[in-house]
C-alpha positions as CSV (number, residue, x, y, z in Angstrom):
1,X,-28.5,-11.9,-204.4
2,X,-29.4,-13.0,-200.9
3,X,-32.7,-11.4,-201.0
4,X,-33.2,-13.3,-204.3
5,X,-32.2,-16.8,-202.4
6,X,-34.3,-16.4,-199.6
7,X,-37.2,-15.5,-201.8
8,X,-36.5,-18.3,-204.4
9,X,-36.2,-20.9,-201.3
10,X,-39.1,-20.0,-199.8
11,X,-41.5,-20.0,-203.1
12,X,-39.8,-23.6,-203.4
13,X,-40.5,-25.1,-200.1
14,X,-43.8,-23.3,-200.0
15,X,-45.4,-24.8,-203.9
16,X,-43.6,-28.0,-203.1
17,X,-45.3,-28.7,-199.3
18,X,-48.6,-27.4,-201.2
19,X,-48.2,-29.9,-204.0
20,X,-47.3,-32.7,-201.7
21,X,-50.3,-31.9,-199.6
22,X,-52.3,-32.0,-202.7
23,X,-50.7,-35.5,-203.8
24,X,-51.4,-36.6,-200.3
25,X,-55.1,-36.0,-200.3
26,X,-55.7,-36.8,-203.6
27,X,-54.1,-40.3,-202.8
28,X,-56.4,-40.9,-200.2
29,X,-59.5,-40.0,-201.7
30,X,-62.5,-41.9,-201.6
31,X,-63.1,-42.1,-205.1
32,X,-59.9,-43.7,-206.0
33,X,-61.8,-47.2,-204.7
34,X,-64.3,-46.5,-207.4
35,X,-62.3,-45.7,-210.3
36,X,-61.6,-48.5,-213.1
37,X,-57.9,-49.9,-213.9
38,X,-57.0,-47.3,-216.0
39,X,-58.1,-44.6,-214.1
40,X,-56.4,-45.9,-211.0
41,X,-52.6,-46.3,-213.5
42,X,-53.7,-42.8,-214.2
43,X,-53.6,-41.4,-210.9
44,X,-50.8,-43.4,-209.4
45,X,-48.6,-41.7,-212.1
46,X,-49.9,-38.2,-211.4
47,X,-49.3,-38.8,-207.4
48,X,-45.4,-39.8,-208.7
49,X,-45.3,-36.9,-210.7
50,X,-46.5,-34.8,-208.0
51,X,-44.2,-37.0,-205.3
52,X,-40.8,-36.6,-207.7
53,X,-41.7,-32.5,-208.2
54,X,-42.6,-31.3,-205.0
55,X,-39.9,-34.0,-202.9
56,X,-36.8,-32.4,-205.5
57,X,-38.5,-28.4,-204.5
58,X,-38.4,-29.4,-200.9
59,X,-34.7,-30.8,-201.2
60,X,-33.7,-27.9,-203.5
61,X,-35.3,-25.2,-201.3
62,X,-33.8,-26.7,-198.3
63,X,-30.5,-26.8,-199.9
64,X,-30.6,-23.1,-200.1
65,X,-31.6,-22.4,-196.8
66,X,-28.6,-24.5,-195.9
67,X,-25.9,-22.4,-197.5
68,X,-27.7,-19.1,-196.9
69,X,-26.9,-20.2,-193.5
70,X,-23.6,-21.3,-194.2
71,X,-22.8,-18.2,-195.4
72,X,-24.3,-16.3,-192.5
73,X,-22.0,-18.4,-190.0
74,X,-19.0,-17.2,-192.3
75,X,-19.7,-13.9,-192.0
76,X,-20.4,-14.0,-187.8
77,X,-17.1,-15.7,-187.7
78,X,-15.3,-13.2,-189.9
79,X,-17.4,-10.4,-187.7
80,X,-16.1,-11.6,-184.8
81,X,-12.2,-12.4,-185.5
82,X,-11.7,-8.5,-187.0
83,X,-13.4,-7.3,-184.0
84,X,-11.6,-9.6,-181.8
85,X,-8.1,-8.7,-183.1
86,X,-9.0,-5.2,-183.5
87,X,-9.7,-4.6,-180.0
88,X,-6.7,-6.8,-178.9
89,X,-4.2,-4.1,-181.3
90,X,-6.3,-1.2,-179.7
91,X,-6.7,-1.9,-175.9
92,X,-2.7,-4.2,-175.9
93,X,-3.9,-7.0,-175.3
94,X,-6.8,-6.5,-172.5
95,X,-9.9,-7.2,-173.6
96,X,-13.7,-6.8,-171.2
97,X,-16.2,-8.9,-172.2
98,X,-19.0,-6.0,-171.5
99,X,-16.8,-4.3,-174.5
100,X,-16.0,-6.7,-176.9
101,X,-19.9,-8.2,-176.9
102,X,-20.7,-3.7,-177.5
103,X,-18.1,-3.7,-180.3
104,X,-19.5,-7.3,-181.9
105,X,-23.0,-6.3,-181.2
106,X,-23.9,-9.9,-180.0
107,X,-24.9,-11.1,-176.3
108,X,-22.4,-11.5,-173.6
109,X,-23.1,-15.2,-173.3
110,X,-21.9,-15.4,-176.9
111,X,-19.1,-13.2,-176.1
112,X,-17.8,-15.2,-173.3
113,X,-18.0,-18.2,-175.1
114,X,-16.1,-16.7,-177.9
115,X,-13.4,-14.9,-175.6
116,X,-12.6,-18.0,-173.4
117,X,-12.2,-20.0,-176.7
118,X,-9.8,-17.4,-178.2
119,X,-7.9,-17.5,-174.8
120,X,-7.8,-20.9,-174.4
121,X,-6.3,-20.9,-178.4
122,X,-3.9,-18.2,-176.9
123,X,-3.2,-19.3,-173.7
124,X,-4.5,-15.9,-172.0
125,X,-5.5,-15.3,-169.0
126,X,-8.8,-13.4,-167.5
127,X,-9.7,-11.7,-164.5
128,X,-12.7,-10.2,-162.4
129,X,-12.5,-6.3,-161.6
130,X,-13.7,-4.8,-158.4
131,X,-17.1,-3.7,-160.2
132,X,-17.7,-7.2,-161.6
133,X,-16.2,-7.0,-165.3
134,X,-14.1,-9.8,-167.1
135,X,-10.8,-8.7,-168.5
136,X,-9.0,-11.2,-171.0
137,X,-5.2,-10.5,-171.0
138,X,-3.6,-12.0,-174.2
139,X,0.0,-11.8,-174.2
140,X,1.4,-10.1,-178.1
């Protein structure tokens, strides 16, 4: 399904920039001067044909890039809080950053900024070892 709504936003956004590069150029051609009253109606209904298509495939393919994202950020977050409270069950309570950012699989800049949020949330306290590794301390 997500392979599906990556796929079906990206046909979107691609056919509707396309068509709105093609209602762009077409509006500026240099025949339009030339053409009678009728031809001109004609055209100025095709470019807001073309203008109401491909502006609604641009906001409907960006709207699924939006909650494929969405639901990516879900998922971290979820990722993150089992790991996070796994690891505080496993190791009672002390936590190094070098091992929670292994066990997440993300960077240690992320993981810092996730473990000092948690113990800010949890009042916990942190400190440096002789070899230069964070330990969080949460308190259960």
């Amino acid at each position: 399904m997500k392979l599906l709504t990556k796929v079906s936003a990206g046909l979107l956004l691609s056919f509707s920039s396309i068509l709105l590069m093609h209602v762009t150029v077409e509006a500026l051609s240099t025949k339009n001067h030339q053409a009678t009253q009728e031809q001109k109606q004609e055209m100025a209904d095709r470019a807001f044909a073309g203008l109401a298509l491909g502006l609604s495939g641009v906001g409907l393919g960006s709207s699924l890039m939006l909650s494929l994202k969405k639901q990516h950020q879900r998922q971290l977050t979820s990722h993150l809080q089992s790991t996070f409270y796994r690891l505080v069950e496993e190791q009672k309570g002390e936590i190094s950053l070098l091992r929670f950012a292994k066990e997440a699989e993300i960077t240690g800049e992320e993981a810092k900024l996730f473990l000092d949020s948690k113990a800010q949330e949890f009042n916990a306290t942190f400190d440096h070892s002789q070899n230069g590794g964070v330990y969080y301390h949460f308190h259960l």
